[in-house]
C-alpha positions in Angstrom: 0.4 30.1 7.8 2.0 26.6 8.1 2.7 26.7 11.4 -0.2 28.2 12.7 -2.7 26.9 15.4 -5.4 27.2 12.7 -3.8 25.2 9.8 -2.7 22.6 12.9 -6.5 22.5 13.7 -7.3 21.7 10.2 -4.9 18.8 10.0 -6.5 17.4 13.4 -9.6 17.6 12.0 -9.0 15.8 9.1 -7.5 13.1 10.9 -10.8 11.9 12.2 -11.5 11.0 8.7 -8.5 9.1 8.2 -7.8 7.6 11.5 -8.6 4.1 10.4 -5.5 2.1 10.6 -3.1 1.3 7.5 -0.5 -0.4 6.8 0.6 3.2 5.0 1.4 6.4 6.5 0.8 9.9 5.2 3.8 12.5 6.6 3.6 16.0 5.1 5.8 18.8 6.6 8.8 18.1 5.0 11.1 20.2 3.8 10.8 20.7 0.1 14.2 21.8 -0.9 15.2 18.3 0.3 16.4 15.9 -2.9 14.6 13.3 -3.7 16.6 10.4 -3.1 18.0 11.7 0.4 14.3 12.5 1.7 13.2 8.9 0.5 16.5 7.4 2.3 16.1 9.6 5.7 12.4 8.4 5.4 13.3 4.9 5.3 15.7 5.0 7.8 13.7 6.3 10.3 10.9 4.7 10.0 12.4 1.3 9.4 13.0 1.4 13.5 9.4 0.3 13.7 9.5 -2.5 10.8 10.0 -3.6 7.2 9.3 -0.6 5.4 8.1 -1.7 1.5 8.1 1.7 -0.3 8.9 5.6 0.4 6.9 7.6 -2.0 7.5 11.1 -2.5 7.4 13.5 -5.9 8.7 16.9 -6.6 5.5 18.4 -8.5 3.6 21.4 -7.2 0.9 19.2 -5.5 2.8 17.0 -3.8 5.4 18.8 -2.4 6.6 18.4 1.2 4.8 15.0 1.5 5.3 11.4 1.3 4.0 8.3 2.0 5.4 5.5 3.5 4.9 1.9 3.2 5.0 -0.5 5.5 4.8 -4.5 5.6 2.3 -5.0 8.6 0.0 -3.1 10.4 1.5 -3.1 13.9 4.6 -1.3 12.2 3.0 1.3 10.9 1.0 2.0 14.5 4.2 2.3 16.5 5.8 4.7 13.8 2.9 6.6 14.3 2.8 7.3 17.5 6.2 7.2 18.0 7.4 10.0 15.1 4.3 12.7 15.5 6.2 15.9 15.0 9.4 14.4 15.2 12.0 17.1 13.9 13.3 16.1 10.3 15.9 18.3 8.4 14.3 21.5 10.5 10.9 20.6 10.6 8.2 18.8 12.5 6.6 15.8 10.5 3.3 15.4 10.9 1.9 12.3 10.3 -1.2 10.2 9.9 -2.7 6.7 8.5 -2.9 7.6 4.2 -6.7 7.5 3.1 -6.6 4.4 1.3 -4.4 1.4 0.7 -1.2 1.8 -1.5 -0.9 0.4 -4.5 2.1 -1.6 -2.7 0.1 -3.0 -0.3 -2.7 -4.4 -2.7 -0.6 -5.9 -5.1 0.7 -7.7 -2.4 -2.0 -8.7 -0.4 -4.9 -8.9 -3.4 -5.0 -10.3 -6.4 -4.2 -8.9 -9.9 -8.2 -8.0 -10.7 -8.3 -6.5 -7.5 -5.4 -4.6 -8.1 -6.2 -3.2 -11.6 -9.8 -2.1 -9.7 -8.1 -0.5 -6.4 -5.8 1.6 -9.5 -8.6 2.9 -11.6 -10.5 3.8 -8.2 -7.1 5.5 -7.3 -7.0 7.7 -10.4 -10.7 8.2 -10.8 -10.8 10.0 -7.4 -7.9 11.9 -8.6 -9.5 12.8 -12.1 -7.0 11.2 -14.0 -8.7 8.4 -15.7 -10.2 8.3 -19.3 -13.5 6.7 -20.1 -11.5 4.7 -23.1 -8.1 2.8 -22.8 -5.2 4.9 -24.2 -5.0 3.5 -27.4 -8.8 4.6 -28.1 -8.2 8.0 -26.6 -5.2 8.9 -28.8 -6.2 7.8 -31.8 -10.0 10.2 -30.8 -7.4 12.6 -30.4 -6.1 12.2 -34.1 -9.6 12.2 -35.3 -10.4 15.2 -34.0 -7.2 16.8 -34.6 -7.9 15.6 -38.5 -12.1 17.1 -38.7 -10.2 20.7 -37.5 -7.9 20.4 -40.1 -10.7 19.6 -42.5 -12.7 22.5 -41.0 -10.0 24.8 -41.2 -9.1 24.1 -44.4 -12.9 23.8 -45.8 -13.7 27.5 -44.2 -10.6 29.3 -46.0 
């Protein structure tokens, strides 16, 4: 259950792996039904009390559902929005919030320079599995290849 001491546990927990400060903060327990555009706009709004806010990134797929991060220009900012918004009631729900694993892809581009940036992104999608071994130009035309020895098999075996 969402709302349950157990799953609240969990989230505490994990926050001990993640409590290193960042300029950008993870909030999940949003309300899903929520549009886009208005949950990025509330977002902003509130936590712009506490500074320049750069980016509000949320999506609508399965996965990331009821979560968002938010960007923020400086450090500082994003410590008194956390403290300050922990469970705060948004459209019927308490956010939870805490400091995002890693650095947004905001933040380096800003901060780093463009090598740096192009390494922080293919860390990014490694971790999440999405990254081919060859650039896509390679990969779809392996695709083709492979799509063409079938075709040859197919038509060789009938």
């Amino acid at each position: 259950m969402e709302g349950s001491p157990s799953s609240r546990y969990c989230f505490l927990t994990n926050m001990a792996e993640v409590d290193r400060p960042n300029k950008t903060l993870y909030v999940r327990n949003l309300d899903e039904s929520i549009k886009l555009p208005i949950l990025k706009q509330d977002l902003g709004t509130i936590f712009s009390q506490f500074g320049t806010v750069l980016n509000v990134i949320a999506h609508k797929n399965i996965k990331m559902r009821g979560q968002a991060f938010v960007v923020f220009e400086d450090q500082l900012a994003a410590e008194k929005a956390l403290g300050s918004v922990q469970q705060f009631p948004f459209h019927g729900k308490q956010m939870e919030v805490q400091y995002a694993k890693s650095q947004s892809d905001d933040t380096v581009k800003r901060e780093r320079s463009e090598e740096e940036f192009e390494q922080h992104k293919k860390q990014r999608l490694q971790a999440k599995g999405t990254v081919p071994s060859l650039p896509a130009p390679y990969v779809l035309w392996a695709v083709l290849i492979c799509r063409n020895e079938k075709r040859n098999r197919s038509c060789q075996e009938s």
